[in-house]
N, C-alpha and C positions, 0 to 999 in steps of 0.2 A: 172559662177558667176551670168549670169542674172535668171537663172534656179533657184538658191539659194533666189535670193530677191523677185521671184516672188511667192515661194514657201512660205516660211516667209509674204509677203502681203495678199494672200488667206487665213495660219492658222489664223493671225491678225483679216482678215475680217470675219469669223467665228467664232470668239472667241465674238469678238464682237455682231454679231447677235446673238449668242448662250445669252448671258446676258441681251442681249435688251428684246428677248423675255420672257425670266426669269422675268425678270421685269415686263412688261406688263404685266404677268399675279398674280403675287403679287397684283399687281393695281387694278385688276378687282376685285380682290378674298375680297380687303378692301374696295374696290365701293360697293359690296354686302352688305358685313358686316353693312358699314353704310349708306346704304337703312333700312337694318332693323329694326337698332335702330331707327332708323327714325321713320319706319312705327309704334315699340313699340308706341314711345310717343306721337303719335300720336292716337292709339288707345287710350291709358290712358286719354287723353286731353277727347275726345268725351266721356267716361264713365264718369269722371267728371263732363262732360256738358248734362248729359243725366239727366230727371226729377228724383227727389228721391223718394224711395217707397210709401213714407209717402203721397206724394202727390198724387199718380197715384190712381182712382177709381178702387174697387175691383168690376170683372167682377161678374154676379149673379150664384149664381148654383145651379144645377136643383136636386132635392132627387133621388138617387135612388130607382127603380124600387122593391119593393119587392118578389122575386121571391123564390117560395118553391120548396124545394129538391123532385125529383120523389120519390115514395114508393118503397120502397127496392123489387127487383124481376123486377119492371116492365118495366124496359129497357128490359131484356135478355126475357121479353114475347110479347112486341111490334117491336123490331127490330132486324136483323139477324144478326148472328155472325160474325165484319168482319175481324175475327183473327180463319184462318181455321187452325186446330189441334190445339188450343189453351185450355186449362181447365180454368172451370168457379168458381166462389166463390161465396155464397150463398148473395144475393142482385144483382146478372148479372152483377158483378165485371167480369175482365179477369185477370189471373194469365199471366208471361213469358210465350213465346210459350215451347213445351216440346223440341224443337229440345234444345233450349239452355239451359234445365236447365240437359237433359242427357249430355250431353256435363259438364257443371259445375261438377255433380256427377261423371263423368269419370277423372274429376281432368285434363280435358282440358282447356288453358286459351285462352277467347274468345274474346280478345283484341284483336285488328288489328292493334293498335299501334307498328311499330317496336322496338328495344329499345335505338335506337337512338331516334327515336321521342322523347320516354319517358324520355331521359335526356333532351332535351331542355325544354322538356314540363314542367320539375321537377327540373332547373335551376331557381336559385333566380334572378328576376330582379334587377339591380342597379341603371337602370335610365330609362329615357320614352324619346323617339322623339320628339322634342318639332317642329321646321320647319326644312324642305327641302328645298335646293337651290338649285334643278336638274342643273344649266345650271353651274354651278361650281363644283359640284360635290360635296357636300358636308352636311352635316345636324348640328344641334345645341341640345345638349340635356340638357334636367335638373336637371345635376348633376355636380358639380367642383371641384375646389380644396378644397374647405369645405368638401366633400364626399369622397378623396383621391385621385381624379383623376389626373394625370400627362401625359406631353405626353409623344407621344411614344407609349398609351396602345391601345393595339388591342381586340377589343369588336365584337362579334355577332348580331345582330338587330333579335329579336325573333319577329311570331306573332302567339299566339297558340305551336304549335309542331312544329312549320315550322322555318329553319334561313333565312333570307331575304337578308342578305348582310353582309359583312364584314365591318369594319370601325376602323381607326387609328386617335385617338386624334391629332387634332392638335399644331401647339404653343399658341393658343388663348382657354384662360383657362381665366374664373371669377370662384369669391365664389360657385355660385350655377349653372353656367350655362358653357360647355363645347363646341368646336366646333370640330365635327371628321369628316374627310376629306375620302369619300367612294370606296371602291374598286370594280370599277364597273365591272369586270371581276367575282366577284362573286354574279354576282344580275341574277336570271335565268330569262332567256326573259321570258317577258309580267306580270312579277313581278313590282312592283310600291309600295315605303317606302311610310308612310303616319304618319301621327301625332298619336303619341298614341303606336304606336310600340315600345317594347320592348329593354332594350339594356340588353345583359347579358356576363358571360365571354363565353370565345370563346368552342366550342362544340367540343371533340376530335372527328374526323372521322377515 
């Protein structure tokens, strides 16, 4: 019997812990949140209070430099070719080297892109990074429920051809601005999200 209550006190006192720490990190995660707004309004305040254009002296500017185009030829008779097997076009122009354009005429595609690059690279953006909260995990983008965003939805963070990380909408949805919560298991070491990066749907592999 004492076997039984002490059994029953331990699941008790982990159930317990198990929710406390649920909590505290809920806590954290809206500490963040409203540091930002913060910081927002406070950027706005200081653009506010910054001088207006109209006021500020236009700095002076200098004419440029008029400089005449060399005479057709006289590159390719003053300086040496520095595109070796390359063919010339009349003015010491350089055409593509011939390696690649045999290659084009063999009907070889001289892309190095794979075609998985080429889908991310050829995926429509839906929204852009707007901040990162690395120590919470999480980023803010600038798009919401005005744009169709709901959560639950799982997005790709593109930059170029490359995907950068995963990420899952959270429950914190405005008009224009979204919060998705980051799956750091898909972020390859010494990779770092940055403002500006991409968000698109997710890239079949």
């Amino acid at each position: 019997m004492r076997l039984t209550h002490f059994a029953f006190a331990l699941t008790f006192l982990l159930l317990c812990l198990t929710t406390y720490l649920a909590w505290e990190g809920q806590a954290a995660k809206r500490g963040a949140l409203e540091e930002l707004e913060f910081r927002k309004k406070k950027q706005a305040a200081e653009a506010m209070a910054s001088p207006e254009a109209s006021r500020m002296m236009p700095l002076p500017t200098v004419p440029a430099a008029s400089i005449s185009p060399p005479a057709p030829g006289t590159i390719s008779r003053t300086a040496p070719d520095p595109m070796a097997g390359a063919s010339a076009l009349p003015g010491g122009g350089l055409t593509v080297p011939k390696t690649v354009l045999a290659a084009e005429a063999a009907g070889i595609n001289t892309n190095t892109m794979t075609p998985l690059q080429k889908q991310v690279q050829d995926a429509k953006p839906i929204a852009k990074v707007k901040t990162i909260v690395k120590e919470q995990g999480f980023v803010i983008i600038d798009a919401g429920s005005k744009q169709g965003i709901t959560k639950g939805l799982l997005f790709d963070i593109r930059r170029a051809n490359a995907v950068l990380a995963k990420v899952r909408v959270s429950e914190t949805i405005e008009e224009n601005e979204a919060v998705a919560d980051l799956d750091l298991a898909s972020i390859p070491t010494g990779v770092t999200i940055e403002p500006g990066d991409e968000i698109i749907q997710p890239v079949g592999r």
